[in-house]
N, C-alpha and C positions, 0 to 999 in steps of 0.2 A: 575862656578857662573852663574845663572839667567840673561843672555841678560837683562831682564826687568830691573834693578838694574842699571845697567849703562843707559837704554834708563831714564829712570826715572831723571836717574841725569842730561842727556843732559837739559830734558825738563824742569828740577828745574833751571839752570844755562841758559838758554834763558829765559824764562819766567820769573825770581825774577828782570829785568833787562827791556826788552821790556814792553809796558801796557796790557798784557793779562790776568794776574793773576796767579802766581807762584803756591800757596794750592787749588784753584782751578782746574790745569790742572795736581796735584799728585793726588789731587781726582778721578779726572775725569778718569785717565789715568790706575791710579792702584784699585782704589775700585769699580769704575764702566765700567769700559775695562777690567780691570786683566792684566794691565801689571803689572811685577815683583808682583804681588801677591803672589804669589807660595814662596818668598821671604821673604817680607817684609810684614809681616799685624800683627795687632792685636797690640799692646805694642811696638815692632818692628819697627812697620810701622811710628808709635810717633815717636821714636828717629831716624829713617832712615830721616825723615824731618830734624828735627834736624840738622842731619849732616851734610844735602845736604844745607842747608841754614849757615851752618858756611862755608862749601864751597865756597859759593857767598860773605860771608860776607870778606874772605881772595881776591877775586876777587876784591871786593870796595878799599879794605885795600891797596891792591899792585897797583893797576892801576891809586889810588888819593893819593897815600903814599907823593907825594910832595904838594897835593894842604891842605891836612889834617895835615901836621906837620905845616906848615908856618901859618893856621888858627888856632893850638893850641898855640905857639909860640904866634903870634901876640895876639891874643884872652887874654890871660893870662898876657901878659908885656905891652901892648898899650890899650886894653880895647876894645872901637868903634872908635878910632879913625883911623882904617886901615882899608881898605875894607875887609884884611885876619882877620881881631880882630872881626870886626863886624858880620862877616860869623858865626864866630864861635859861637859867644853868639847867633844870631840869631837860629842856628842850637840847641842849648843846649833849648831856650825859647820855638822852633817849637816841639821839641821832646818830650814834657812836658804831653799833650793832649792827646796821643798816649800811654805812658808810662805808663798815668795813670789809662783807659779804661782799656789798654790790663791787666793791671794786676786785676782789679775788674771783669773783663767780658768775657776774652780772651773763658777760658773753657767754659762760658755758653752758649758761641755763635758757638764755635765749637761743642759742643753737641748740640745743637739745628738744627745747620746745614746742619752739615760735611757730613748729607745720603741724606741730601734734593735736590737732583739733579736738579728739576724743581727750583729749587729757583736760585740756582745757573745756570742755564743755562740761566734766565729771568736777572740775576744780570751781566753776560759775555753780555748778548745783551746792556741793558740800557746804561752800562757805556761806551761801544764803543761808543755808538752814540752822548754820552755827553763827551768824549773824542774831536770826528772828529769837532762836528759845534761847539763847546768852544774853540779849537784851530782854526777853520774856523774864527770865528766873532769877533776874537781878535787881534788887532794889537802888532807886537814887536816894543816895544816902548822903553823898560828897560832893563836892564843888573843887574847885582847884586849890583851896585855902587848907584843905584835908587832904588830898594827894602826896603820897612819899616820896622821896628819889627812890625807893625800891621800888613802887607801883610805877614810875613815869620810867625807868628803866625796861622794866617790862613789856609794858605797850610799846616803845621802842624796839626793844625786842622783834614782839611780831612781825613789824615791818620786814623783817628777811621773807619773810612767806610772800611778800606781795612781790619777789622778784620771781615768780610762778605765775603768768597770766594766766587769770580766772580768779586768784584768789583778793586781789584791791588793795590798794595799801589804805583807802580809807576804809575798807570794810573789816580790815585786817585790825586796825589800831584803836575804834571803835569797837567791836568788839570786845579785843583785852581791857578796853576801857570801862567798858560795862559790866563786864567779870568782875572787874575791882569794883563794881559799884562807884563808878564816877557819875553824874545825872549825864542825861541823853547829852542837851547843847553843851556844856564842857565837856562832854566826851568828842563829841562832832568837831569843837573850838581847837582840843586840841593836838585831833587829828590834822586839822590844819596848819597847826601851826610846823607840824613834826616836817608837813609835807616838802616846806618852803626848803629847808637848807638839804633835805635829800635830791630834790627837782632842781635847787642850785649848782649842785654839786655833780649832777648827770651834765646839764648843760654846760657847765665851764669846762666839763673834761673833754665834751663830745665837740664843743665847738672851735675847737684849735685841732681835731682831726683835719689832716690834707682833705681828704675826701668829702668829709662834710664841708669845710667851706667852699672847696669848688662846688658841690651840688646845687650850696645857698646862692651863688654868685650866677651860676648860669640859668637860676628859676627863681629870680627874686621876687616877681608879683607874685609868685604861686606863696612863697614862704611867708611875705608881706600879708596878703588876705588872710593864710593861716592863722599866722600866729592872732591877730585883728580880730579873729572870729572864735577864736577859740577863746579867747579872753573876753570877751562882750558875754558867750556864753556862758562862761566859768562865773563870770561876775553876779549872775543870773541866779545860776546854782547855787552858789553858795548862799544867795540870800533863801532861796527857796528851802535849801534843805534845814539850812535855821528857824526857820518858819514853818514847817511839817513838823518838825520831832516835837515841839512843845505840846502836841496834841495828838500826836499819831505813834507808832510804833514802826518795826523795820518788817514787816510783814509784806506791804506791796511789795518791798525791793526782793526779799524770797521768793515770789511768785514769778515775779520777773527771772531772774537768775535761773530759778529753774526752767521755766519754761526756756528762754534760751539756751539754755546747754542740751536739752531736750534735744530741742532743732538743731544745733551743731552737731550731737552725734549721730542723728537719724538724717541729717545732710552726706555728711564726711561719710556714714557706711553705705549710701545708694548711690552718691554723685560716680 
């Protein structure tokens, strides 16, 4: 099996997780690097995403399996009257924005994009830096028990921007989270959680395409490892990045971001 195949998943299962940009850094890494090319392209390369992002999404699943049953439970038999009731509806109201774009625009934005390097390497730089000084110039003030349905509609909201690889739907949701003065880890908390029913929502639709499940069926170890490795990773991440914010700020990840967009433009205009 193709090295790149597993490096691919590492990079899907950090990146769906930290604010880098998850489809931006498969772009980058397999259509304009050639990692795991040789692999995965063409038709292929659609469902290898795919895989790699129900990977992450069994990552969310298992690692908030208690905070996600107690906010359907609650959600369902209490309404808004629990902070787990309230999560939940907020999360179903936030998801709404996103659900509805991706499905009218998803494809036209990935056709329009997915080769445009410079755009994308211009969209990796912007959003670090509106990342770092939106988290810099905002006080944690609020916890989830202070959070509105206007503000958790919002941050919803944003989520349309991350169907623009470079811009991250965690770096994207986190941010408006921070704007609203939510603290860092419930901003990060509930960026994940917004994650789960959008990344459900791709996979149930993508995975009864003809095409994609022939691709699944005629490259099953490939999709098996993927998804495997991409969820060991994610699993990782997530606890890492719960772990960093309590004391650190989003300032590494802007240096990152920039400096990679850097190299994808000054790649894309000499290659």
């Amino acid at each position: 099996m193709d090295i790149g195949v597993i490096i691919l998943a590492i990079i899907q299962g950090i990146a769906e997780f930290l604010p880098i940009s998850s489809s931006a850094h498969l772009i980058i890494f397999r259509d304009l690097f050639g990692i795991g090319a040789s692999s995965v392209s063409g038709d292929l390369a659609l469902a290898f995403d795919i895989a790699l992002h129900f990977g992450t999404l069994l990552a969310i699943a298992i690692y908030f399996f208690k905070d996600f049953w107690n906010m359907v439970i609650s959600g369902l038999t209490k309404g808004t009257k629990t902070k787990d009731g309230k999560l939940f509806w907020y999360i179903v109201v936030a998801t709404i924005p996103a659900a509805i774009v991706g499905v009218l625009f998803e494809d036209v934005i990935e056709e329009a994009i997915r080769t445009n390097y410079i755009l994308i390497g211009i969209a990796l730089i912007i959003m670090g830096v509106i990342i770092y000084f939106v988290d810099k110039k905002s006080k944690q003030e609020k916890d989830f028990s202070k959070m509105s349905l206007k503000e958790a509609l919002l941050i919803g909201c944003s989520q349309v921007f991350a169907l623009i690889p470079g811009f991250s739907r965690s770096g994207t949701t986190i941010a408006a989270a921070r704007g609203l003065k939510l603290n860092r880890e419930d901003a990060a908390k509930f960026s994940f959680y917004l994650s789960a029913p959008v990344v459900l929502g791709a996979v149930v639709l993508s995975i009864f395409d003809a095409t994609t499940l022939a691709a699944i069926s005629s490259h099953l170890s490939i999709f098996i490892v993927g998804v495997g490795v991409a969820f060991l990773s994610g699993l990782w991440c997530i606890e890492f990045l719960l772990r960093y914010i309590k004391k650190h700020d989003f300032q590494l990840f802007m240096w990152y971001r920039v400096l990679l967009g850097v190299i994808v433009i000054i790649y894309t205009l000499i290659r």
